[in-house]
Each structure stands twice: as structure tokens, then as C-alpha cells.
VEXDREN-2710 file (C-alpha; in Angstrom, 1 decimal):
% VEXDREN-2710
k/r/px/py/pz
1/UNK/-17.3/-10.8/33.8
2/UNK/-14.6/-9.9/30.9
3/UNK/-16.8/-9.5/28.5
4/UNK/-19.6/-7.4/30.4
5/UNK/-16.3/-5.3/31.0
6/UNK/-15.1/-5.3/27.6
7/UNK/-18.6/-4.2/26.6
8/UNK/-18.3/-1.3/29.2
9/UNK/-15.2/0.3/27.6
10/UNK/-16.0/3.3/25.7
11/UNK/-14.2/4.2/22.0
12/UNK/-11.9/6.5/24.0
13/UNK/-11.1/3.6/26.0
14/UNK/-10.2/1.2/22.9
15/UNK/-8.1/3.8/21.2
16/UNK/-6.5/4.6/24.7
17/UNK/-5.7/1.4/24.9
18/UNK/-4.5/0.7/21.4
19/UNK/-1.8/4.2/22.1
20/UNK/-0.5/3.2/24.9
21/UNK/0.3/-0.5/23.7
22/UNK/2.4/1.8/20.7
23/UNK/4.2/4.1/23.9
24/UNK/4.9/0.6/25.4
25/UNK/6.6/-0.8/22.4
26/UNK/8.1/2.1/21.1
27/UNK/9.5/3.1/24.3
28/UNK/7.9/6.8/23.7
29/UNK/6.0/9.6/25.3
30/UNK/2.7/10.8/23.9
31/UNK/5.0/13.8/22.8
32/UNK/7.3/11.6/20.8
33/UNK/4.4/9.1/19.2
34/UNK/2.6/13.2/18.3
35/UNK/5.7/14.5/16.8
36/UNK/6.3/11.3/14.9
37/UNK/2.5/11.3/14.1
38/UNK/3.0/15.4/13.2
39/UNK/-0.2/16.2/15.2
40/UNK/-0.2/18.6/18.3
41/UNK/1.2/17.1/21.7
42/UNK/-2.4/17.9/23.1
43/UNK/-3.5/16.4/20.6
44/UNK/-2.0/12.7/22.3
45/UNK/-1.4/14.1/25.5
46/UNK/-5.1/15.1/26.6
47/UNK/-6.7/12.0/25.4
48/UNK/-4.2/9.6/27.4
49/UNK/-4.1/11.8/30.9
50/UNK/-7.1/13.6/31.5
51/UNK/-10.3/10.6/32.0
52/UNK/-12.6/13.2/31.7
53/UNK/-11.8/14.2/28.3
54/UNK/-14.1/12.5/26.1
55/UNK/-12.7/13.8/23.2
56/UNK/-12.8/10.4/20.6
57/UNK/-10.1/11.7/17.7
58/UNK/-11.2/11.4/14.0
59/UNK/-9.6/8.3/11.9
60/UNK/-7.7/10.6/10.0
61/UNK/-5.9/11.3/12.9
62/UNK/-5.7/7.6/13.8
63/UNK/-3.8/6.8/10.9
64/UNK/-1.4/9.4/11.3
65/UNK/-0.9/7.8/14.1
66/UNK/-0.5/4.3/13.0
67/UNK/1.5/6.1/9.7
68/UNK/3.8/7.7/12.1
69/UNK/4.2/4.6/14.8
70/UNK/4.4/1.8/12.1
71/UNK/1.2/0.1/13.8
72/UNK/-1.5/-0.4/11.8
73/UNK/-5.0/1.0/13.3
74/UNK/-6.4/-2.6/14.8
75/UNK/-9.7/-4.3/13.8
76/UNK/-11.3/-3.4/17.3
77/UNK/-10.5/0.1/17.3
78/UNK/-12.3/0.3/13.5
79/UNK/-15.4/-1.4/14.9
80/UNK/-15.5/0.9/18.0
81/UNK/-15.0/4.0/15.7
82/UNK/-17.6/2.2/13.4
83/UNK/-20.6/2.0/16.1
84/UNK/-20.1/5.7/16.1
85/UNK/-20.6/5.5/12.1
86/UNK/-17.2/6.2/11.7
87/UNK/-17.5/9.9/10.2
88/UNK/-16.3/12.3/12.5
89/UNK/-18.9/14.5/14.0
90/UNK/-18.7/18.3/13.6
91/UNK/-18.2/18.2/16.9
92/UNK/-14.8/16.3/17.3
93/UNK/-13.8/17.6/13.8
94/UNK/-14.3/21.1/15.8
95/UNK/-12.2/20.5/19.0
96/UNK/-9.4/18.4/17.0
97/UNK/-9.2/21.3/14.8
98/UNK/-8.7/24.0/17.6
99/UNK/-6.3/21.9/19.4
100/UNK/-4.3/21.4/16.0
101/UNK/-4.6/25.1/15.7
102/UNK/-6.4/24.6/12.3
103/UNK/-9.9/25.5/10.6
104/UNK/-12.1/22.4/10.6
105/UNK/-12.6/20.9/7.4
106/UNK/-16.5/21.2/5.6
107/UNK/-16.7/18.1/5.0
108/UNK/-15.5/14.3/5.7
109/UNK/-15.4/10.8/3.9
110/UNK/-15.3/7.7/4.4
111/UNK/-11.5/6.4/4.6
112/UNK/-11.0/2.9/3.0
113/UNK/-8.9/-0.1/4.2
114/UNK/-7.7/-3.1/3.4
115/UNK/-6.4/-6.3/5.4
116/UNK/-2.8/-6.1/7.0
117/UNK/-2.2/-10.0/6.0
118/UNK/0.7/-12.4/7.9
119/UNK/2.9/-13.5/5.2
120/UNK/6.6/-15.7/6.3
121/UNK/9.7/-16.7/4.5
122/UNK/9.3/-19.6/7.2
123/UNK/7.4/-23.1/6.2
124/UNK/4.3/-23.1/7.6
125/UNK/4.9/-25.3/10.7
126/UNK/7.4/-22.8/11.9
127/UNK/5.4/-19.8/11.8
128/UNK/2.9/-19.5/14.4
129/UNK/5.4/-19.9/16.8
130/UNK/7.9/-16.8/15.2
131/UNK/5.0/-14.2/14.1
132/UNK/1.9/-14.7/15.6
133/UNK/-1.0/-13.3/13.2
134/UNK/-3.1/-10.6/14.5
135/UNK/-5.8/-8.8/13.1
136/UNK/-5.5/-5.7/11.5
137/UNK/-6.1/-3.0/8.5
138/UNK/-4.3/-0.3/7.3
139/UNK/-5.9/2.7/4.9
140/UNK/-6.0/1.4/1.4
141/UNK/-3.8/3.8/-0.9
142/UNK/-5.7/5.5/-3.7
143/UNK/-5.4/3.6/-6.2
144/UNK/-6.4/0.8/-4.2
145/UNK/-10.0/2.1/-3.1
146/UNK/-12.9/-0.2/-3.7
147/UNK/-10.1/-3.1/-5.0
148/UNK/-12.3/-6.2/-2.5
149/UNK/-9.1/-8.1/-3.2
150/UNK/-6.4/-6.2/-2.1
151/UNK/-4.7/-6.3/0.7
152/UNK/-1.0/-5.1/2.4
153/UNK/1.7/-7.3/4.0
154/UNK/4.9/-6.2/5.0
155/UNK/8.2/-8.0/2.8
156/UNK/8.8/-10.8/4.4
157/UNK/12.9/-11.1/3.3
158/UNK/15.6/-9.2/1.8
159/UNK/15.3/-10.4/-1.4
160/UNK/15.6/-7.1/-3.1
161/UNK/18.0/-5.9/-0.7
162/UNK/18.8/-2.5/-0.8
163/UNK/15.9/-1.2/-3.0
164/UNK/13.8/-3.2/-0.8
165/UNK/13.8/-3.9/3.1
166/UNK/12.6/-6.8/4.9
167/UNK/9.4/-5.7/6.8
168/UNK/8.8/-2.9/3.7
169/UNK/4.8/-2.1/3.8
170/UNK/3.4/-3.6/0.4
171/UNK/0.1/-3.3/-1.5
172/UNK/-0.9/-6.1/-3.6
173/UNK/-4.1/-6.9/-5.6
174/UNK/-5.4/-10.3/-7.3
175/UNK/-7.7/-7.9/-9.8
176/UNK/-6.2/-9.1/-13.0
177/UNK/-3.5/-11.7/-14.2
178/UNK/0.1/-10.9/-14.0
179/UNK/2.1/-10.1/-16.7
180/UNK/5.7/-9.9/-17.5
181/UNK/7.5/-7.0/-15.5
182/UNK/5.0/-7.2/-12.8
183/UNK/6.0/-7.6/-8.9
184/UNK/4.5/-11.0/-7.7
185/UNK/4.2/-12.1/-3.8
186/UNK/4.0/-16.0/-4.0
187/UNK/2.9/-18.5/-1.5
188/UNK/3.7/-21.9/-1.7
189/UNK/2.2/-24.9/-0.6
190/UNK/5.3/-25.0/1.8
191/UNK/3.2/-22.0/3.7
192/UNK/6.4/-19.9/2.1
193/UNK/5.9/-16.2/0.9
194/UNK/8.6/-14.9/-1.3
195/UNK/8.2/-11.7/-3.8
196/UNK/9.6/-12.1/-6.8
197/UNK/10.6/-10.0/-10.3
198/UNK/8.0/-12.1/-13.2
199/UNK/10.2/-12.5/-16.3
200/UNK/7.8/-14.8/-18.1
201/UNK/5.1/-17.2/-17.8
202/UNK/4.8/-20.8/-19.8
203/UNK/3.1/-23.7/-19.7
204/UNK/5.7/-25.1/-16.9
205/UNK/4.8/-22.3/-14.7
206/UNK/6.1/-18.7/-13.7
207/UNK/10.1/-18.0/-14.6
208/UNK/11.1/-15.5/-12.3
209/UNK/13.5/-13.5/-10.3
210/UNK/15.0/-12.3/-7.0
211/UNK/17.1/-9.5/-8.3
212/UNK/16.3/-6.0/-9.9
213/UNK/17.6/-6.2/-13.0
214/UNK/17.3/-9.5/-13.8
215/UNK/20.4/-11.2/-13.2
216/UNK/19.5/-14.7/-12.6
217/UNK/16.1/-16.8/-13.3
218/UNK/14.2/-19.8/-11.4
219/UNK/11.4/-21.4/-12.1
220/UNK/8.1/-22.4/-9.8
221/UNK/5.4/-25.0/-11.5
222/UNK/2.4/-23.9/-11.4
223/UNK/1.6/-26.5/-8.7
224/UNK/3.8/-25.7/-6.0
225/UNK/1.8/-22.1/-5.3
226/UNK/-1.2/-21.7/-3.5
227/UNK/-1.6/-18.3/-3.9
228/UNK/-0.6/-15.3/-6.1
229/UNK/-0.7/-11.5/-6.0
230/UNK/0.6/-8.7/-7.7
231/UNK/2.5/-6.0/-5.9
232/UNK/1.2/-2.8/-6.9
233/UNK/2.2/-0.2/-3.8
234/UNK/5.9/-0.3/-1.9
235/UNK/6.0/1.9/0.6
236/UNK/8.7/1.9/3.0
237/UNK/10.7/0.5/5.9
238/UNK/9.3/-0.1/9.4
END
């Protein structure tokens, strides 16, 4: 029976759904999550209190949205969005326009994402209990568009504290090799994520560092990591 009625659920429903989990967390009205979001009240306001309203918004607003609530647009909501072909209609682009008090735009693309990954300071054993991993993309910044490996994470210690915040959203790509200078997030066979300064690479494995500049130096062989990515996008606090 819960999945014939997850089945009935419209894409209103899901994205419904999906806001008012944010107001619930966030301890906000659909005024404050559309001022945060910088979109009309109506725009929020409508979709959550009138059932009739059918209106489905475009993902451009959905990622102001998740942009302005620091919750990234969930998997289910993207494949709701997606049986719909994603692209907004001229339809909704029409009546999201007039209640923005805006011209509607000729034309619309395809937004690209990438995967919002789980990554832990804490051994592996310790983390499903502390930061249970859900599902979820966030839009890929432009430089990142069409990259099949990158992905985002948000910095899982303080490490670079102040310049960077634990919980920081990064972008990171495994496209090329690192080099000196670059901005490496490391996972260990420990489970362990750290990101790290690279100061140089030998045969004995990646010398590196956890302040900016280089104060100090350790060294990780080669291996003790299970994974390795370079951090190409910071973007900020959450």
C-alpha cells in the first residue's frame, strides 16, 4: 500500500514535501525559506497552502531554494522533475515569471549536477551511526559541467580553520593527477576523509599539509589511501 501511494504523489507533491522538511529544520516560514531563497513569497507560499495550485516550479528555482536553505535538491525530487523531462514548460516558465514579477525567459537548458558525497573525519565504524548518508545532488558549478567524475562534499573538519569552515560546500574532480599546490580530499583505508595542502609527491607517497601557508609537513604512503580527489570549487559555510 506505500508504494501504490508513493506512486500516487504528484511532482508538486515531492517538492512539497521536500520544502516543508527545509521549514521543519530550519525553523522558518515559507516567507523566510523565499527571502533567503530571494524569490517572491508567492512564489513558496502558493505552492505549500493552496492544493489546487498545480503550479510545479522550474529547477532553477529549486536550487535557489536549496542555495538559499543549505539543502541540496534530493535525488527523488530530480527524478520527479525528470518524468516531466525536466525543462520547464512555457507554461510554468510563464506563471513563475508573473508571480516573480519578471518577463519569462526564451529559452531554457538543461542544469547539470553532480553527487553530494558523505565524507567523515570519523573511522569508518563510527560513522553510520553520527551522519547517516543520504542521497543527493547539488548543480555542478561551471567549470564542473560534463566532469562524470566530480562530485561535492561538504569539509568534513577545521583543518584550515578560519579560511575554511567545517561543513564548507566543496567541488572536487578525479579528471587528472594532482600536482604540487593543488587542494587534495583524502580517504583512507581507516574510512577517514581529511583535505589537505599537496607540497610534493615521491616515491613514499604524498607529503602534505594542514595549514595555508605551509607551516608544517606529514606524510601518507601511498598505501594507506583509498581514494583521492582534487579540490577545485570552495564555496562557503552552511
Amino acid at each position: 500500500m506505500a508504494q501504490t501511494a508513493e506512486k500516487m504523489k504528484t511532482p508538486k507533491d515531492i517538492v512539497v514535501e521536500w520544502i516543508d522538511h527545509i521549514l521543519d529544520r530550519k525553523k522558518w516560514t515559507g516567507t523566510d525559506l523565499a527571502r533567503n531563497s530571494n524569490l517572491a513569497p508567492s512564489t513558496i507560499l502558493r505552492m505549500i497552502n493552496d492544493p489546487e495550485h498545480q503550479f510545479v516550479p522550474s529547477l532553477k528555482t529549486l536550487q535557489k531554494i536549496a542555495e538559499g536553505s543549505g539543502y541540496p535538491i534530493p535525488r527523488k525530487v530530480l527524478d520527479a522533475l525528470g518524468a516531466q523531462k525536466v525543462e520547464r514548460s512555457a507554461a510554468s516558465e510563464a506563471e513563475e515569471a508573473s508571480l516573480e514579477g519578471r518577463r519569462p525567459a526564451r529559452a531554457a537548458a538543461r542544469v547539470s549536477t553532480v553527487e553530494l558525497r558523505h565524507v567523515s573525519s570519523l573511522p569508518a565504524a563510527l560513522q553510520s551511526a553520527a551522519s547517516p548518508r543520504r542521497e543527493a545532488y547539488v548543480p555542478a558549478p561551471p567549470q564542473l559541467e560534463g566532469d562524470e567524475t566530480a562530485f561535492a562534499f561538504h569539509m568534513p573538519d577545521n583543518t584550515f580553520d578560519p579560511w575554511l569552515k567545517s561543513g564548507s560546500l566543496m567541488f572536487a574532480t578525479k579528471r587528472r593527477d594532482p600536482v604540487a599546490g593543488d587542494t587534495l580530499l583524502i580517504t583512507g583505508k581507516d574510512g577517514k576523509s581529511r583535505v589537505r595542502l599537496l607540497v610534493d609527491i615521491d616515491e613514499t607517497g604524498l607529503k602534505l599539509s594542514k595549514s595555508i601557508p605551509v607551516t608544517d609537513e606529514e606524510l601518507m604512503s601511498f598505501e594507506d589511501i583509498t581514494e583521492l580527489a582534487i579540490v577545485t570549487v570552495f564555496v562557503k559555510s552552511v
